[in-house]
C-alpha positions in Angstrom: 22.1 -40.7 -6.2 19.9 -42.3 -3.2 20.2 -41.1 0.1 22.1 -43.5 2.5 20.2 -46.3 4.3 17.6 -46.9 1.2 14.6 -49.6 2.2 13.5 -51.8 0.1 10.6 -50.0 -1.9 7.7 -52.5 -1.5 7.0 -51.3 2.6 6.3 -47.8 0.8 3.1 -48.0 2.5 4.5 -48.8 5.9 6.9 -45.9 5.6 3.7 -43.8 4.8 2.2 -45.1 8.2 5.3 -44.3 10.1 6.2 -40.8 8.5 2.2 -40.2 8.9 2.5 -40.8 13.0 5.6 -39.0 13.4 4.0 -36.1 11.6 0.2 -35.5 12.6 -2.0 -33.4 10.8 -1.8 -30.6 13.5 1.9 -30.3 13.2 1.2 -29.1 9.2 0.1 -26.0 7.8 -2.6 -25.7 9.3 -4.2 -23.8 6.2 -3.4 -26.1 3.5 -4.9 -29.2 5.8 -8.0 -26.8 6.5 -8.5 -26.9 2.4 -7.8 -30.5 2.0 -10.4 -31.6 4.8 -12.9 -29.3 3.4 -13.3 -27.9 -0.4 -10.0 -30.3 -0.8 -12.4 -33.5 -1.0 -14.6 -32.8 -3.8 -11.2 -32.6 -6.2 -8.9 -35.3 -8.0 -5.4 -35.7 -5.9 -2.1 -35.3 -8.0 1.0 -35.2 -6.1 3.9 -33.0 -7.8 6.7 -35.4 -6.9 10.6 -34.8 -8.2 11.8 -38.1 -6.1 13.4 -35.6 -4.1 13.3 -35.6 0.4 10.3 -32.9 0.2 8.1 -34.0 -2.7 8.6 -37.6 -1.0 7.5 -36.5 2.2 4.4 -35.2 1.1 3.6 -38.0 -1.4 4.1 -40.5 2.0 1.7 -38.1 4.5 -1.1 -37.6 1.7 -1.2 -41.8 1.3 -1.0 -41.5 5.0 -3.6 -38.9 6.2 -5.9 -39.4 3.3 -6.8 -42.8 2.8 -10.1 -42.5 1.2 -8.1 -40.6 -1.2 -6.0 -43.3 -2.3 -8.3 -44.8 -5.3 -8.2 -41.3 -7.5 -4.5 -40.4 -6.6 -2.1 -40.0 -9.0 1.9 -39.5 -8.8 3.2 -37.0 -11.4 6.8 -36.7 -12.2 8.2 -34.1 -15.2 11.5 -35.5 -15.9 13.6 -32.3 -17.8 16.1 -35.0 -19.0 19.0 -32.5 -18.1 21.5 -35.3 -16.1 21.3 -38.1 -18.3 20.9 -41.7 -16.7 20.7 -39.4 -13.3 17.4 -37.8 -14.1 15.7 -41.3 -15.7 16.7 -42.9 -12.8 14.5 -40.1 -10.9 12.0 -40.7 -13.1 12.0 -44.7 -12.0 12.1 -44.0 -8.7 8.9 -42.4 -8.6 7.5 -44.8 -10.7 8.3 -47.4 -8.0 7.2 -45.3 -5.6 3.7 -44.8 -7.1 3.4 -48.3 -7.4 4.7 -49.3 -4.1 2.1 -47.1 -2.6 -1.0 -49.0 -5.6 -1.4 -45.4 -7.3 -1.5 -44.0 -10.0 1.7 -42.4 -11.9 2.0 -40.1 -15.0 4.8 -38.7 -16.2 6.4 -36.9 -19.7 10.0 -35.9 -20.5 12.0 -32.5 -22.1 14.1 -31.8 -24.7 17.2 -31.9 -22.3 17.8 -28.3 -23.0 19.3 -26.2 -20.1 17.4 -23.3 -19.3 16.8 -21.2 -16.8 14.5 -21.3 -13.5 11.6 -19.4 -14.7 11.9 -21.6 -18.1 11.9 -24.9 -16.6 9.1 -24.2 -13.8 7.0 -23.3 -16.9 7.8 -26.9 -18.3 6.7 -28.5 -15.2 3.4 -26.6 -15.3 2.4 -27.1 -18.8 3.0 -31.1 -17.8 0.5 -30.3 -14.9 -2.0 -28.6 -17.0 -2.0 -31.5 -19.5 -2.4 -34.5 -16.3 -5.2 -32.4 -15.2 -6.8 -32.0 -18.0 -10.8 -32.8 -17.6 -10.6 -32.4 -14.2 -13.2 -29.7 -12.8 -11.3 -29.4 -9.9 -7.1 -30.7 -9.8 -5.5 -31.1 -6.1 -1.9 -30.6 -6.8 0.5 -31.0 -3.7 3.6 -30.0 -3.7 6.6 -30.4 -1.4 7.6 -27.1 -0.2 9.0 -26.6 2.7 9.7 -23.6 5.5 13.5 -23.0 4.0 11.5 -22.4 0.9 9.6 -19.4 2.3 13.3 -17.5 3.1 14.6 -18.3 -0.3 11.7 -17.5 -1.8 11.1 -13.8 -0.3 15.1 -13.0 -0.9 14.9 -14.2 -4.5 11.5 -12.0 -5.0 12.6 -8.7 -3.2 15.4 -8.3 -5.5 12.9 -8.4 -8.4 10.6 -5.5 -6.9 8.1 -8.1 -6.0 4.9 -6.5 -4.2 3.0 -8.2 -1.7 1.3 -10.9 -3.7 5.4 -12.1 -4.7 6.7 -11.4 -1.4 3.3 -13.6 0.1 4.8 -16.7 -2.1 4.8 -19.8 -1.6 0.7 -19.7 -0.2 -0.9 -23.2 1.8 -3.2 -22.9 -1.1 -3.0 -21.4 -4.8 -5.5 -21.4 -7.0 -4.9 -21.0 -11.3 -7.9 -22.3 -13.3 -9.0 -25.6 -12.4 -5.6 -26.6 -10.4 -5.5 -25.8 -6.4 -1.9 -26.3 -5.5 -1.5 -27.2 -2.2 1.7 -27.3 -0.1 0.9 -28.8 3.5 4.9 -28.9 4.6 5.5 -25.4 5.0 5.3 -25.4 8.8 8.3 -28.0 8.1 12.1 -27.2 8.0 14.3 -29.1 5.7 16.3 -30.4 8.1 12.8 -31.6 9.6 11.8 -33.5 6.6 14.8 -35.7 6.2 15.6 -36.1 10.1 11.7 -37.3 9.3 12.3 -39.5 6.4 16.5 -41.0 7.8 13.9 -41.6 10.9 11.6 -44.4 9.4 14.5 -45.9 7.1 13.0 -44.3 3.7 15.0 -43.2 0.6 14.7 -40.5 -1.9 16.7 -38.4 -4.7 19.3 -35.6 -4.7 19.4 -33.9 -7.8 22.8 -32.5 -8.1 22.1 -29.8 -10.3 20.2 -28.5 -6.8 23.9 -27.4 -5.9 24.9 -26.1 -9.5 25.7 -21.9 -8.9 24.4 -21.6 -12.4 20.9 -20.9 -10.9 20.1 -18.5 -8.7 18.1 -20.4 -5.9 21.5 -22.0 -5.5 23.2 -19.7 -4.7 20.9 -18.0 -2.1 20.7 -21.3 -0.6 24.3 -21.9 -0.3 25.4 -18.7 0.4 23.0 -15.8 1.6 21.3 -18.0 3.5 24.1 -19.5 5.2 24.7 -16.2 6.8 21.7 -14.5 7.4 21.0 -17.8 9.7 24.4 -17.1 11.1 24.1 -13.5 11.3 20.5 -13.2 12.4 19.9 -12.8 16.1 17.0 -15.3 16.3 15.4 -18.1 14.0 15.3 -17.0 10.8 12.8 -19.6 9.8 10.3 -19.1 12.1 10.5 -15.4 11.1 10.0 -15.4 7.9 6.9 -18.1 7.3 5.3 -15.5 10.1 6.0 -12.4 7.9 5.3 -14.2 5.1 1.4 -14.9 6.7 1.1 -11.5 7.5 1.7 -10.6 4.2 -0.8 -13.0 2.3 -3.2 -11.1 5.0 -2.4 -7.7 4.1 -2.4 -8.9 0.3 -5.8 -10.5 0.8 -7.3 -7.4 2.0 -6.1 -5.3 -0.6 -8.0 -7.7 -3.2 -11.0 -8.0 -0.9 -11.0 -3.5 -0.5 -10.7 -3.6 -4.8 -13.4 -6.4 -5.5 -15.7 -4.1 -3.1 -14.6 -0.6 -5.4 -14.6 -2.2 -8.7 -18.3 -1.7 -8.7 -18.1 2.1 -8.3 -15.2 2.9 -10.9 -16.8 0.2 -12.9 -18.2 1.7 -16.4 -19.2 -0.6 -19.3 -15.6 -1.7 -19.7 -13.9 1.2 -18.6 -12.9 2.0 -15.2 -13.7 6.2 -13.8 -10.4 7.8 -13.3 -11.7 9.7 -10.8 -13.3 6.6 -8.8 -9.4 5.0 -9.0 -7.8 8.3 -7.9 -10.1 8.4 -4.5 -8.5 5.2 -3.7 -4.8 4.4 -2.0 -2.3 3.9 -4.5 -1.9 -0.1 -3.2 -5.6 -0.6 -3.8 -5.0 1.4 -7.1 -2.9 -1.5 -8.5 -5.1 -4.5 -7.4 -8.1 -3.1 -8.7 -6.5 -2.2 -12.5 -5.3 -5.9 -12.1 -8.9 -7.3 -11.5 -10.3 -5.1 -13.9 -8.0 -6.3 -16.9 -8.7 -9.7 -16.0 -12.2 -8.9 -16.0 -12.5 -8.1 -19.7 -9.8 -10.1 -20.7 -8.6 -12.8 -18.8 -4.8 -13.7 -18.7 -4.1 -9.9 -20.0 -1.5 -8.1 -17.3 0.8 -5.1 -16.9 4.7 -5.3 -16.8 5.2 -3.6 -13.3 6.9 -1.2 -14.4 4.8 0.1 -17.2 1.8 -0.6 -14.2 4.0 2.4 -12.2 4.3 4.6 -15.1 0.5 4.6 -15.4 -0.2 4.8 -11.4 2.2 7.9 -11.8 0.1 9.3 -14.9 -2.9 8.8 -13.1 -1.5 10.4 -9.7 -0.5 13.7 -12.3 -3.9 14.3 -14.0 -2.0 13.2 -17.4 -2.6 11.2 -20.4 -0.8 7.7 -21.1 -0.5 5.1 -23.3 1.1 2.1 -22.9 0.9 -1.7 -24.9 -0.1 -5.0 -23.5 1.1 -7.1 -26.2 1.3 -6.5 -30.0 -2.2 -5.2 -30.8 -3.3 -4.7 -27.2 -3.1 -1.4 -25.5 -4.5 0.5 -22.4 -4.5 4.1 -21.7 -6.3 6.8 -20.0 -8.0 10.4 -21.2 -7.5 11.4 -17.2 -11.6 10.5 -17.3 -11.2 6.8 -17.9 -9.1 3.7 -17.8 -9.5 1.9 -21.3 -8.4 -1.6 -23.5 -8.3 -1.4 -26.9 -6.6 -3.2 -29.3 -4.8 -1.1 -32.3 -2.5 -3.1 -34.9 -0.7 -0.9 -36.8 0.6 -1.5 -40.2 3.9 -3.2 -41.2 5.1 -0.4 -42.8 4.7 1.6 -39.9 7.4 0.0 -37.8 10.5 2.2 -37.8 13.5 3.7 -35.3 11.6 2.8 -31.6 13.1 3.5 -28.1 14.4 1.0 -26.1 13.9 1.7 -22.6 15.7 -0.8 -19.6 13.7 -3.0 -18.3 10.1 -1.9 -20.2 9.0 -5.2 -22.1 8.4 -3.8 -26.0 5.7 -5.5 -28.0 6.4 -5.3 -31.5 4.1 -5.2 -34.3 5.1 -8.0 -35.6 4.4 -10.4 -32.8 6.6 -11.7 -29.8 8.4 -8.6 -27.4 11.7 -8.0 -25.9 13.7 -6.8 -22.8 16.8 -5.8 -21.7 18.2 -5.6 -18.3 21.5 -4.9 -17.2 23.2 -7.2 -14.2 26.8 -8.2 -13.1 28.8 -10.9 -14.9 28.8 -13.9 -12.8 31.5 -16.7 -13.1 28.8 -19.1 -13.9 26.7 -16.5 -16.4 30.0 -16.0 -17.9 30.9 -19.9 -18.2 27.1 -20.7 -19.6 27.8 -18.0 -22.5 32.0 -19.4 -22.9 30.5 -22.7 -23.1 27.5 -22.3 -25.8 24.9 -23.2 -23.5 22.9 -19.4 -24.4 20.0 -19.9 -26.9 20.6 -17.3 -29.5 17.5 -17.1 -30.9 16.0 -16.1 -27.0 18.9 -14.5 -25.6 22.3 -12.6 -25.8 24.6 -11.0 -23.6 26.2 -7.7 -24.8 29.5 -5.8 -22.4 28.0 -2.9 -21.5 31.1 -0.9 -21.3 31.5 -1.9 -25.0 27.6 0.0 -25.7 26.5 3.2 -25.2 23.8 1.3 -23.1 22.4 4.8 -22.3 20.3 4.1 -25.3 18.9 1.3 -27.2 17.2 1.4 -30.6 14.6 -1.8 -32.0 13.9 -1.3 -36.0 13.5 -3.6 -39.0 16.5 -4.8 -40.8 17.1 -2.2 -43.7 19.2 -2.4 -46.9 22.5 -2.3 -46.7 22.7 -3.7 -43.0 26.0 -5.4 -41.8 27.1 -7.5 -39.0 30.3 -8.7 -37.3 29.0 -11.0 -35.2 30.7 -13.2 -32.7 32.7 -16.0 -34.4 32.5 -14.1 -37.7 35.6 -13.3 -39.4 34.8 -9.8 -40.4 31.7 -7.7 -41.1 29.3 -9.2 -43.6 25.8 -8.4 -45.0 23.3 -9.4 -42.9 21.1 -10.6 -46.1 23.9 -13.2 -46.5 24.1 -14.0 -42.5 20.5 -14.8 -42.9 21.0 -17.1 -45.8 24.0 -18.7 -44.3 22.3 -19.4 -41.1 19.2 -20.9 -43.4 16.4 -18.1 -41.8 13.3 -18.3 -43.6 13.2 -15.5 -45.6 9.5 -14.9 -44.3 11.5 -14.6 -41.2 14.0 -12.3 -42.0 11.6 -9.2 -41.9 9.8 -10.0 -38.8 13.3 -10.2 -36.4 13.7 -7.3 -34.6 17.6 -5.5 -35.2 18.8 -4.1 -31.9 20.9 -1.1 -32.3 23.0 1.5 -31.0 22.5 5.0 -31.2 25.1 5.3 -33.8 22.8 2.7 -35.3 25.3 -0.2 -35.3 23.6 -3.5 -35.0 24.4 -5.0 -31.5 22.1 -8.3 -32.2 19.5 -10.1 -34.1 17.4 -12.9 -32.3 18.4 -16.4 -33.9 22.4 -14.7 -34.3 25.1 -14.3 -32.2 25.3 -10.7 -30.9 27.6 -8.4 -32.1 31.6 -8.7 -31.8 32.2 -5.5 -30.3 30.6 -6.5 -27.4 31.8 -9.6 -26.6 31.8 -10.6 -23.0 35.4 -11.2 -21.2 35.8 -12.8 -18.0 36.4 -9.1 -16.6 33.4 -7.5 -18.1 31.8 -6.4 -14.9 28.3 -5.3 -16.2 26.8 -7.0 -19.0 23.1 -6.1 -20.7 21.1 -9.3 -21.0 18.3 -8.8 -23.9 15.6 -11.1 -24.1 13.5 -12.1 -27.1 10.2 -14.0 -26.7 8.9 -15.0 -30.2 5.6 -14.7 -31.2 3.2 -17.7 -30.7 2.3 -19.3 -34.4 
């Protein structure tokens, strides 16, 4: 719905002149205006724009500040099609908007399909990628804010983030050709619509932005409520400074491992005893540069990244895979990428660590990680709203969860999965449930170590450990399928 007190949409450029002299360019970040002055000029101008107060705001003080921008802007809106005539009529809003302000607009639609954060961020920046396609160099501003800093850091340190995560959201990103650029992050929220209520303009609220289903939510609604309360000073303030300091500290770690790549540099292999001279921090940024050096877009899960810091750090040998076919390790004389694909046949009984991403041979990888039962992760499985060929939620009190086995389905193999009946063959699941049979042998079986099938990607996991509103900790496993 609109936010009380909406304007007619045809002064959109008068509202841009008003928000634009309420809000000078000194009272922005100061590095995101720095870029946009500068390098900023010789790029094309997209604005990332949901409809909603923030992406609103910085649509309005771009037209504003930037005028001899105005002829090669463009006003980009993903519309995920996940609230029906809500999200279309977010979609027409910033249409308007766009062409109240005489710019350009583009825009592209979902499939509608619930997912979760991670999944539909990467929605919005494949739809980025493709506007800015042909562009040498794409502008993209976005509308986040200070609150988003706080959020941001408390959402990320319960991940393990490092400084690079903990350093999120920068003034200015760079990924290929696109520079995002986010100019409001001296701003609170509050800020932006006491800004926007000021000059009589309108905007968006998505109400999923108040679903617990997602975790931002939450932390927004609740942890953030009471650290604010709790806190003995402005949390705000606090943590945009901390976050600065932190893009410093990150900055100097990747300036101190450009300057030693050269000396543990060696053809394409980096000197073991070059990276052990080093602190372990600088240890981590240079292994990054250097597999992005020889193959660009390749990275380590962090935590196989720490079991090879920790090999390094004993004088010991380790192997560990990037993908599939892709796989570093070191002699304890050199760092080295290689790729190795081994035989079909070869795939049998393998580990399954927590929280170590497994490649298999076959294409795609999975994960599992263990986590409490929320009312709302609870209600999204009740409810059907879990993709089963991506994901499945096991009881752990109903698994040994101690240990996890990955294999290929063998002869013989039964299931009782959920909604089943009884135990059946899993041959005649896979009919039933139409799975190319060119499929059938490439699906990884999860197992127990009594070897009882827990799940199959594309099937619902296994009866035994069904989830119950009073299942405390549950084992989320993730499938990613190969690309085709």
């Amino acid at each position: 719905m609109n936010a009380p007190g909406e304007s007619p949409e045809s002064s959109w450029p008068v509202l841009a002149a008003r928000v634009g002299a309420l809000l000078p360019l000194t009272s922005l970040d100061s590095s995101a205006v720095s870029f946009l002055q500068g390098e900023g000029v010789q790029g094309t101008w997209f604005s990332a724009c949901s409809g909603g107060a923030d992406s609103v705001l910085s649509t309005l003080l771009a037209f504003a500040h930037f005028p001899d921008r105005q002829e090669s802007f463009t006003v980009a809106h993903f519309n995920h099609c996940l609230r029906g005539e809500a999200s279309n009529g977010d979609e027409a809003f910033v249409r308007r908007l766009a062409e109240g302000l005489g710019v350009s607009f583009a825009s592209a639609r979902g499939m509608g399909r619930a997912g979760d954060e991670a999944s539909l961020r990467e929605e919005r920046l494949a739809f980025l990628s493709q506007v800015t396609t042909g562009h040498q160099t794409a502008i993209l501003l976005q509308g986040h804010q200070r609150d988003d800093i706080a959020e941001t850091f408390l959402w990320r340190l319960a991940r393990g983030a490092g400084l690079a995560g903990l350093a999120a959201p920068r003034p200015v990103r760079r990924s290929g050709n696109m520079v995002f650029v986010r100019p409001l992050l001296a701003i609170s929220r509050q800020e932006v619509r006491r800004i926007l209520q000021s000059v009589g303009a309108t905007w968006r609220e998505d109400g999923s932005n108040t679903s617990p289903i997602y975790l931002r939510n939450r932390l927004r609604m609740g942890t953030m409520v009471a650290w604010c309360k709790d806190a003995d000073r402005e949390v705000g303030a606090g943590t945009a400074r901390s976050r600065r300091l932190l893009e410093e500290a990150d900055d100097a770690l990747e300036q101190w491992a450009n300057e030693a790549l050269g000396e543990c540099f060696e053809e394409d292999l980096l000197k073991v005893n070059g990276l052990t001279r080093l602190p372990t921090a600088v240890r981590r940024k240079l292994i990054a540069r250097w597999l992005h050096e020889i193959s660009p877009g390749c990275f380590l899960e962090s935590s196989n990244l720490d079991h090879l810091l920790d090999a390094l750090e004993q004088g010991e040998r380790f192997k560990t895979n990037l993908s599939s076919s892709l796989w570093i390790e070191t002699d304890c004389k050199h760092l080295r990428l290689f790729e190795e694909s081994p035989p079909t046949s070869a795939w049998s009984l393998v580990a399954f660590p927590e929280n170590i991403r497994l490649f298999l041979p076959e294409g795609g990888s999975l994960i599992w990680q263990t986590e409490l039962l929320s009312p709302e992760c609870f209600a999204s499985v009740a409810t059907g709203q879990v993709e089963p060929c991506e994901q499945a939620f096991l009881a752990e009190t109903a698994v040994s969860a101690t240990k996890l086995f990955v294999r290929k389905r063998q002869p013989g193999d039964r299931l009782h999965h959920l909604g089943a009946p009884g135990e059946r063959k899993l041959k005649d699941i896979f009919i039933d449930k139409k799975v190319p049979p060119p499929l059938r042998d490439k699906l990884p079986v999860i197992v127990s170590e009594s070897d009882d099938i827990l799940w199959v990607p594309g099937l619902p996991p296994a009866e035994k450990a069904k989830l119950v509103e009073s299942s405390g900790r549950v084992i989320r496993l993730t499938y990613s399928r190969p690309f085709t």
